[in-house]
N, C-alpha and C positions, 0 to 999 in steps of 0.2 A: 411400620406396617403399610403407609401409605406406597415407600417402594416396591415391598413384598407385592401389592396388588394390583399398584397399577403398572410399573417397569416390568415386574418380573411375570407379572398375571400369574403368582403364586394362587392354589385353591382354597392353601389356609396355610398359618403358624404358629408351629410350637414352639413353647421355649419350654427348658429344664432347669432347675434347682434343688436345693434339699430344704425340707422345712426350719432347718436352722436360721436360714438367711433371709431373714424376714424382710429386706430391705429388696431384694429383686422379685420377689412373689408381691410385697406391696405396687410396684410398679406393673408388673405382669396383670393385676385386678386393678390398676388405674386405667389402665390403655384398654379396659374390656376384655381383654384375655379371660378365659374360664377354666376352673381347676378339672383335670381331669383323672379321677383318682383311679379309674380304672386301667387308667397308663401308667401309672406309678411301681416302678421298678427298684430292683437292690440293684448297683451297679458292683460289680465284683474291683474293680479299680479302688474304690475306694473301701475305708473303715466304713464297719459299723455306727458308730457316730457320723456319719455323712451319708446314711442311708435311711430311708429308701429316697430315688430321686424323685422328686415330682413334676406333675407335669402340668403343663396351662395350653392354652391353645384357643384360635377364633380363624373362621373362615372369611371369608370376601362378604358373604349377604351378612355376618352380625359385622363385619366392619362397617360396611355400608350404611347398614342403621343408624349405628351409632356417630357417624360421621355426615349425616345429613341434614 
């Protein structure tokens, strides 16, 4: 995150997963990332077992805070 905002001056980051894989959404809510269920899509690529994907995400001011 800290590359995303300060090298890249990204204005925020998403990341994707499916709810199955609890172990990259655990991380995604350690680093502050926040679920975004209104982003949450079926991705036609994959099975239904691997859908729908979810979404996390945090911009520059909640990194900020949370990094200060």
């Amino acid at each position: 995150l800290a590359r995303a905002f300060t090298v890249h001056d990204a204005p925020f980051v998403v990341a994707f997963t499916v709810a199955q894989n609890a172990p990259s959404w655990r991380i995604m809510k350690r680093i502050g990332m926040k679920r975004r269920e209104e982003l949450d899509f079926d991705d036609p690529a994959f099975s239904d077992a691997l859908n729908p994907t979810i979404v996390y995400s945090i911009d520059r001011d909640q990194w900020a805070e949370q990094t200060a």
